[in-house]
RODO-2510 file (C-alpha; in nm, 4 decimals, decimal comma):
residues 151
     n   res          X          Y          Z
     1     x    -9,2822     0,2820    -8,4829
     2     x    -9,0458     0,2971    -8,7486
     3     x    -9,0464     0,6679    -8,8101
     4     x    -9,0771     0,7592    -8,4572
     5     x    -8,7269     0,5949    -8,4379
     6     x    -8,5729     0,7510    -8,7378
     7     x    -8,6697     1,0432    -8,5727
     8     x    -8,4721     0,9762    -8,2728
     9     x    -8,1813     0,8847    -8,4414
    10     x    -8,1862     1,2162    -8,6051
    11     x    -8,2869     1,4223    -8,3214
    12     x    -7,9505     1,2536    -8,1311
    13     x    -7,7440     1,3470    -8,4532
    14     x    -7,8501     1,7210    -8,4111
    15     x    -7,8026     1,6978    -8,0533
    16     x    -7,4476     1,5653    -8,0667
    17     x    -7,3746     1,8173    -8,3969
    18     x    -7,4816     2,0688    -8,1701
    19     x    -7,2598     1,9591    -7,8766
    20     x    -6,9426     1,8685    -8,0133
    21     x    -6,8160     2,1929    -8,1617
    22     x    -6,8843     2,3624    -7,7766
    23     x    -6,6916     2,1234    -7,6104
    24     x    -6,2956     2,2903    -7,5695
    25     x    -6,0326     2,1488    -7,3828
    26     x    -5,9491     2,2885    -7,0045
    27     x    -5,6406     2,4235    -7,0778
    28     x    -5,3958     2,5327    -7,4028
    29     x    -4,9860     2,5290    -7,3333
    30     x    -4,8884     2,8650    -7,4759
    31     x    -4,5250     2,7839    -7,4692
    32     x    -4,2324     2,6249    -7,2377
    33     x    -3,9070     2,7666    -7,1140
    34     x    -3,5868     2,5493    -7,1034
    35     x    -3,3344     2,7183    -6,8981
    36     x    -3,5108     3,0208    -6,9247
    37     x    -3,5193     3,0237    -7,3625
    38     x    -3,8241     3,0564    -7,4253
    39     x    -3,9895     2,8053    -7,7486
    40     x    -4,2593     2,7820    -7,9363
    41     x    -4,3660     2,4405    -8,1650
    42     x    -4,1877     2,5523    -8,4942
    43     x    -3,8726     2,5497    -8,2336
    44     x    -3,5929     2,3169    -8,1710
    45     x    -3,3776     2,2749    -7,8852
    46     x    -3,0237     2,1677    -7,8807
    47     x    -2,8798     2,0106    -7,5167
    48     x    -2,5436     1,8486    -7,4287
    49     x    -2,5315     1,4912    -7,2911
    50     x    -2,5824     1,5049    -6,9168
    51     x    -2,7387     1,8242    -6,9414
    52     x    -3,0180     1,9403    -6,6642
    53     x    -3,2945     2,0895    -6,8197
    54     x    -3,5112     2,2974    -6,6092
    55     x    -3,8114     2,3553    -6,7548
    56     x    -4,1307     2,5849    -6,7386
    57     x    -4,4462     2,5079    -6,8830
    58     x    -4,7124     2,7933    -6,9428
    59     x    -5,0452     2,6924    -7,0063
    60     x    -5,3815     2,9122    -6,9952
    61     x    -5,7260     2,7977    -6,9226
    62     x    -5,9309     3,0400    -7,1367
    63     x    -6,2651     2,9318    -7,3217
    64     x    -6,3194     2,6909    -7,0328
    65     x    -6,5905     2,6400    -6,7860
    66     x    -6,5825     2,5035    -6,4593
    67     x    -6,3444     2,3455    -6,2824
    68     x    -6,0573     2,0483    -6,3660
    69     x    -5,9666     1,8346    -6,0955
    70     x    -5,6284     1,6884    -6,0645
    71     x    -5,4694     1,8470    -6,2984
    72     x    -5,1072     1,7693    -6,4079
    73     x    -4,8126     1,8770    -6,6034
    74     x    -4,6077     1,5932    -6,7315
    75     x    -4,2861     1,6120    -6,9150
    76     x    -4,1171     1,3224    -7,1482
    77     x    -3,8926     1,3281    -7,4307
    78     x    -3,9964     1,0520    -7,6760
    79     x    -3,7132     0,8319    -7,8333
    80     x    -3,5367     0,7586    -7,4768
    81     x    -3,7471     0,5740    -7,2431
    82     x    -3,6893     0,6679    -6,8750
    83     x    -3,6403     1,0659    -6,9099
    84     x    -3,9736     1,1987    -6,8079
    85     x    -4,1050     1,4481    -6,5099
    86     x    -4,4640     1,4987    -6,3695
    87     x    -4,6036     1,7630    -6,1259
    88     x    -4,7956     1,7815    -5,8429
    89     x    -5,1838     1,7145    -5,8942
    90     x    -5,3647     2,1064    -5,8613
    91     x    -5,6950     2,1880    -5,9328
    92     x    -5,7738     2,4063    -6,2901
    93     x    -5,9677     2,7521    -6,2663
    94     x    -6,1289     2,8745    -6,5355
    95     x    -5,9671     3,1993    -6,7258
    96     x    -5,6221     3,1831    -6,4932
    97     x    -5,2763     3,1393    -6,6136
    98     x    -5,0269     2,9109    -6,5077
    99     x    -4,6688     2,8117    -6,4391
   100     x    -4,5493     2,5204    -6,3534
   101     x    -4,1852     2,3718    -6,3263
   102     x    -4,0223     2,0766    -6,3935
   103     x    -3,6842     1,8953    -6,4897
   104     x    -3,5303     1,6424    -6,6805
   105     x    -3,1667     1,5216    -6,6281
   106     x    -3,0586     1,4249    -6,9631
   107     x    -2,7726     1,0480    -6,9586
   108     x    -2,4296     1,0938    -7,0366
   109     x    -2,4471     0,7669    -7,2416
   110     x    -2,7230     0,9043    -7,5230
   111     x    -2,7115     0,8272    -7,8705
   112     x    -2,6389     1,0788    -8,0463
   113     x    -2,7724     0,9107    -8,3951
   114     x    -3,0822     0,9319    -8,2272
   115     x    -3,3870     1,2185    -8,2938
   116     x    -3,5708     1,3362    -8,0197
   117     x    -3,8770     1,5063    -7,9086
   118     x    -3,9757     1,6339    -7,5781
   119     x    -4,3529     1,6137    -7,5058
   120     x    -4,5382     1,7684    -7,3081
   121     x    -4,8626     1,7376    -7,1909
   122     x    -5,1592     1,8682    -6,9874
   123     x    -5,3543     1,6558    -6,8473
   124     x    -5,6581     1,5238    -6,5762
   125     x    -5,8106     1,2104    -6,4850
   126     x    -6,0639     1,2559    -6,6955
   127     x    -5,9482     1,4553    -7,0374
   128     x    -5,6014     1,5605    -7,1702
   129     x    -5,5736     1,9684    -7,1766
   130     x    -5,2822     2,0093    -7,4079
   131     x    -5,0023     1,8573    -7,5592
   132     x    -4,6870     2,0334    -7,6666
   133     x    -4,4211     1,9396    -7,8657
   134     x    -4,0527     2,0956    -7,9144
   135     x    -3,7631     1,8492    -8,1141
   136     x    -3,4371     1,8421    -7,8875
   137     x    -3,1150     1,8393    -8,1022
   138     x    -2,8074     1,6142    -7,8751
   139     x    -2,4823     1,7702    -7,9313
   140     x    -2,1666     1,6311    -7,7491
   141     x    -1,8705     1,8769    -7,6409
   142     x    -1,4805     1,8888    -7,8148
   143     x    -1,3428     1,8670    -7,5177
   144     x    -1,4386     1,6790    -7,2264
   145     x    -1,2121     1,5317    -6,9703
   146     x    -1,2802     1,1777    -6,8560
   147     x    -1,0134     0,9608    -6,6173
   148     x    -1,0491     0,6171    -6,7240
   149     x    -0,7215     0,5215    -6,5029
   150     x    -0,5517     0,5887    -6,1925
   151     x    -0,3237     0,3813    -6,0880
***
């Protein structure tokens, strides 16, 4: 009895070594566009406060089988809760390319002490695809007019 479970305990072992290295993710972000620049990883970004960022994500689902169901595309930038957009749900084919857009309205009132990151992320009900990341550098302009008055 004893050896007949040792034996499936390894048998599972080989199974799951077996498995594991065949299982890939449904999709791979080959890079994002923000306002049409075009980054990679080893990229930063550097935006004005109240800045509109329109972004595009591209995102690939090669060495994938089957079919991913409600798929989406969600962008965030870490550091600065509330600033985040998500796409439509859209079903995953395998071997296709796609392009999906989204934007983020960046607040007047940022910190600029602060560092940020914008994430983003492919993503299903069941499994996460992909996740991106590009740093965002916050610069403020010289010269901006502002009426604090008018009497």
């Amino acid at each position: 009895m004893k050896t007949q479970s040792i034996l499936g305990f390894l048998a599972t072992i080989f199974a799951l070594a077996l498995f594991l290295p065949s299982v890939s993710a449904f999709a791979q972000v080959n890079y994002i566009e923000i306002n049409s620049l075009v980054l990679n990883e080893q990229n930063s970004f550097a935006f004005s406060a109240g800045e509109r960022l329109d972004l595009r994500v591209i995102f690939s689902s090669n060495n994938f089988s089957g079919v991913e169901e409600d798929v989406r595309v969600t962008a965030r930038v870490l550091g600065e809760p509330g600033i985040s957009a998500v796409s439509e749900r859209f079903d995953v084919l395998p071997n296709r390319l796609y392009s999906k857009p989204l934007t983020l309205v960046m607040p007047y009132d940022i910190d600029t002490s602060e560092k940020f990151v914008l994430e983003v992320t492919v993503e299903s009900n069941s499994a996460i695809g992909d996740t991106f990341r590009v740093k965002l550098e916050l610069q403020r302009n010289n010269y901006e007019l502002e009426i604090l008055s008018v009497e």
